[in-house]
C-alpha positions as CSV (number, residue, x, y, z in Angstrom):
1,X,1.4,21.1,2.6
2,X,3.2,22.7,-0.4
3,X,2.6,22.0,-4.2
4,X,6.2,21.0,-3.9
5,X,6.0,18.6,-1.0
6,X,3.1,16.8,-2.5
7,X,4.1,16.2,-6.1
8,X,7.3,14.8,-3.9
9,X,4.8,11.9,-2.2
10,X,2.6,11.4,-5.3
11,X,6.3,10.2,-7.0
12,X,7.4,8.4,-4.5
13,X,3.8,6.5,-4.7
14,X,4.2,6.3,-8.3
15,X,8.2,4.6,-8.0
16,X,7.3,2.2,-5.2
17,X,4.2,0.8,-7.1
18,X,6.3,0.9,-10.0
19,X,9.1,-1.3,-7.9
20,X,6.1,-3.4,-6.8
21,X,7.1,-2.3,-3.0
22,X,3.6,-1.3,-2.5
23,X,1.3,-3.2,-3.5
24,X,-3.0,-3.4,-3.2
25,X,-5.4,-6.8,-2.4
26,X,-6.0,-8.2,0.9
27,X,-2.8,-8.5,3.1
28,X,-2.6,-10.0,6.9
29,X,-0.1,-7.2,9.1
30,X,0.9,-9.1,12.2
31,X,-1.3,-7.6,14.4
32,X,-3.7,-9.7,12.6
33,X,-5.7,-7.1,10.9
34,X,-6.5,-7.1,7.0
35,X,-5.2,-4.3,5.6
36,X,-5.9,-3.3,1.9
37,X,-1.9,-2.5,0.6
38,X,1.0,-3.9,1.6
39,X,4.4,-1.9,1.4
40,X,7.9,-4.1,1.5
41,X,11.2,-1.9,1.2
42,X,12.8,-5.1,0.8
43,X,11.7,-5.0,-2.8
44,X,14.2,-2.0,-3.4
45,X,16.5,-4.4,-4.5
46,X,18.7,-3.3,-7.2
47,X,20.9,-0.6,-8.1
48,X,18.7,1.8,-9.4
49,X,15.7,1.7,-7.0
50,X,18.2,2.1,-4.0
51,X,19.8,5.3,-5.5
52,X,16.5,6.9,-6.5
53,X,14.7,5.7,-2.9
54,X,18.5,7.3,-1.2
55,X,17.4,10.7,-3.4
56,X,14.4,10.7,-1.8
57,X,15.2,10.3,1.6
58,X,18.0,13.1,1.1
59,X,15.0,14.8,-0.3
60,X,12.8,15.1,2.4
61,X,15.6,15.2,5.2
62,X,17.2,18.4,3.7
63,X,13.5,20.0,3.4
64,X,12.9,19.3,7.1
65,X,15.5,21.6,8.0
66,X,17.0,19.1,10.9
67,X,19.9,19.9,12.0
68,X,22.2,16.7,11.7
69,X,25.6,15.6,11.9
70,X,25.3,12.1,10.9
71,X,22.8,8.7,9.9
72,X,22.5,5.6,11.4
73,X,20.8,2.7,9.6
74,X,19.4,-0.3,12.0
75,X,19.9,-4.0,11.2
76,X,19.2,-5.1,8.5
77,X,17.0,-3.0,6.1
78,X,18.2,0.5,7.6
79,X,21.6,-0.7,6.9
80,X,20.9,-0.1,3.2
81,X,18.8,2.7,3.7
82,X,20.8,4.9,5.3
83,X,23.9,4.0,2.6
84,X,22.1,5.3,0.3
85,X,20.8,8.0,1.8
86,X,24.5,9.2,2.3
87,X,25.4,8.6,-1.0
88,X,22.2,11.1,-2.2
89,X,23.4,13.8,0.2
90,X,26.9,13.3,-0.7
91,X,25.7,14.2,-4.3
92,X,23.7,17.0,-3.4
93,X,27.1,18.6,-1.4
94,X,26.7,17.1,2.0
95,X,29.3,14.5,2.2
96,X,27.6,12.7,5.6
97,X,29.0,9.8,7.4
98,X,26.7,6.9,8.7
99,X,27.1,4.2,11.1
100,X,24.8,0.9,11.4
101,X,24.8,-2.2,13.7
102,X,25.1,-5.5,13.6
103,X,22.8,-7.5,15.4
104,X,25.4,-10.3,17.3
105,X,28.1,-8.3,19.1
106,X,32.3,-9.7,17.8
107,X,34.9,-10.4,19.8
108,X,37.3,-9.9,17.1
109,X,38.5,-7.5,14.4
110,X,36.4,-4.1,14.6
111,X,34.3,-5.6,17.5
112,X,31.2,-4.6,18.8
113,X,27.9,-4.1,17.7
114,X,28.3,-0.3,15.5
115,X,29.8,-0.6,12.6
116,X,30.8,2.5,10.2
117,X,31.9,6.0,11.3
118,X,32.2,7.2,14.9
119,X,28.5,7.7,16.5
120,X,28.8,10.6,17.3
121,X,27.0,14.4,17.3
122,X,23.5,14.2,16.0
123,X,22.2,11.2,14.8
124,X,19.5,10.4,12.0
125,X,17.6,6.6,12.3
126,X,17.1,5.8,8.7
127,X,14.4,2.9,8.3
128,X,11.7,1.7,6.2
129,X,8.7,1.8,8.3
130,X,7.8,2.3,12.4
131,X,5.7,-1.1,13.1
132,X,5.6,-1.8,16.6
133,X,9.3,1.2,17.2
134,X,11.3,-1.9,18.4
135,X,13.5,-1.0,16.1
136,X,13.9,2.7,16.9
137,X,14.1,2.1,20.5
138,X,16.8,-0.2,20.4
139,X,18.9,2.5,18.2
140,X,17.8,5.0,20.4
141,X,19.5,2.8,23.4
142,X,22.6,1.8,21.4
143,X,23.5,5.9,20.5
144,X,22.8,6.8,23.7
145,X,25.1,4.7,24.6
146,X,28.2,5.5,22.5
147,X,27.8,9.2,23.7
148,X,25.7,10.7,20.3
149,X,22.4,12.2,20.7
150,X,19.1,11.2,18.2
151,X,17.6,13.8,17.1
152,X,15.0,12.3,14.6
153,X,13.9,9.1,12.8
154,X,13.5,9.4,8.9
155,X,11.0,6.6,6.9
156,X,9.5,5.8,3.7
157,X,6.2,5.5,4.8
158,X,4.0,6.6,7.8
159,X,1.0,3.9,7.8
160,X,-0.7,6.5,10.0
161,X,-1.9,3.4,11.8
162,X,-3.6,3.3,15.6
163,X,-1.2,0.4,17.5
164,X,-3.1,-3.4,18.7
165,X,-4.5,-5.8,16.6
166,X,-7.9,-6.4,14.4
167,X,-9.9,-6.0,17.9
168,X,-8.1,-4.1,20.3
169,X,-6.9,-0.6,18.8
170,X,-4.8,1.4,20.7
171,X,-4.7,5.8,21.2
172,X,-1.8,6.2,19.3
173,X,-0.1,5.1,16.3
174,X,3.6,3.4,16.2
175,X,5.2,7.0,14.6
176,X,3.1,9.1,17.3
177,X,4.5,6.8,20.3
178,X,7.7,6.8,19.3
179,X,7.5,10.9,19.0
180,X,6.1,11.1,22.6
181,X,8.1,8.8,24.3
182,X,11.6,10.0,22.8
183,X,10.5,13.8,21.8
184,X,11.7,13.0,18.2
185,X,10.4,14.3,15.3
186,X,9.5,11.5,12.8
187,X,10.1,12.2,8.9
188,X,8.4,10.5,6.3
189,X,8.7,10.6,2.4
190,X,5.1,9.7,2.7
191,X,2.4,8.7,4.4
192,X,-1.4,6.7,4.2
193,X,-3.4,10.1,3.2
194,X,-0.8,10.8,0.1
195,X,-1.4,6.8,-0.9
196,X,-5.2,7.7,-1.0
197,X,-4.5,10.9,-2.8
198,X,-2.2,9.1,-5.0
199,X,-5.7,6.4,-5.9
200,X,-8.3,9.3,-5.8
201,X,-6.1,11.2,-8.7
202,X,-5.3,8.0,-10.8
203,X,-6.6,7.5,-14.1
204,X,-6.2,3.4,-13.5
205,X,-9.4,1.9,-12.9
206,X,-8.4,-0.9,-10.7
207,X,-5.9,1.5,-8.6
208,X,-9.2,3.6,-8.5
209,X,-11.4,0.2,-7.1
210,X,-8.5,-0.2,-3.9
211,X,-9.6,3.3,-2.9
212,X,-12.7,2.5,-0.7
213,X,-11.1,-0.4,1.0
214,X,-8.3,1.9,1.9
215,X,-10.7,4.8,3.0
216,X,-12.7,2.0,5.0
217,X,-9.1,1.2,6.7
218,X,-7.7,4.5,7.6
219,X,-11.4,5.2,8.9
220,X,-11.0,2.5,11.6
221,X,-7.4,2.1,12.5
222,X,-5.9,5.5,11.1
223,X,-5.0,8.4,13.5
């Protein structure tokens, strides 16, 4: 990893904790395990945090070096997600279009389910996080569909997490399964290891204390 790409997920750490979008105690995921932080994009909720969190997808989706012709933001949170992330790489000199669905099909005015510019060439998913890839495999269906071709899924964070529940703990993680069963790549801004590098470089005692819970977590359900 670069110097560059690093100091990239350290801020990013540093503006969602500051956005209170992650945040660290003792939080029940629905597959019933209790994990040590919890991370809601739902919190980017003004403004400001949307346009810098849009920067920072742009960020990382121009340093990939994927070659895209368009985004596509699932219902509901990729919706705003992928606005901004056009916006960003409109700034930056890529004026992008992006296209995002609704999740009851209309019978009347624009109709349909895709909403936005033609879905067509190759298409970016723009979401938060990959949980369970519902989600992604529903986009995946619905571009298929219209003709376009996915050709990678962008995120804020990779939880770096082995699928099941507290018990049962599957091979793979959600990002990993989603990779093999579609042959995508999967971007993320960040990811579990930069959270714990984020904790292990603090100088906050109490972000400092979450750090062994977090190490305990990745140790049994991280990939």
């Amino acid at each position: 990893m670069s110097v560059k790409r690093e100091d990239q997920q350290l801020d990013f750490i540093e503006f969602a904790l500051q956005a209170k979008v992650l945040s660290f105690g003792e939080f029940k995921t629905k597959a019933g395990r209790l994990s040590p932080y919890f991370f809601n994009a739902g919190l980017f909720n003004d403004g400001a945090s949307l346009g810098r969190l849009g920067e920072f997808y742009a960020n990382v989706l121009l340093s990939s070096k994927i070659e895209f012709d368009m985004l596509y933001g699932p219902a509901y949170k990729g919706i705003t997600l992928a606005a901004s992330t056009a916006i960003a790489l409109a700034r930056s000199g890529r004026n992008t279009p992006f296209a995002y669905n609704r999740k009851e099909a209309k019978d009347h005015g624009e109709g349909g389910t895709l909403i936005g510019a033609p879905v067509r060439g190759r298409i970016v998913i723009v979401d938060d996080v990959i949980s369970a890839g519902t989600s992604v495999r529903e986009s995946v269906d619905l571009i298929n569909a219209a003709g376009a071709k996915p050709c990678a899924v962008l995120i804020a964070l990779d939880r770096m997490e082995k699928s099941g529940n507290a018990t049962e703990i599957g091979q793979y993680s959600a990002v990993q399964s989603v990779g093999k069963e579609f042959g995508l790549p999967v971007i993320s801004i960040a990811n579990l290891d930069s959270v714990m590098n984020y904790l292990a470089q603090s100088h906050d005692e109490q972000l400092q204390n979450y750090l062994p819970a977090v190490k305990s977590y990745r140790s049994r359900y991280g990939v």
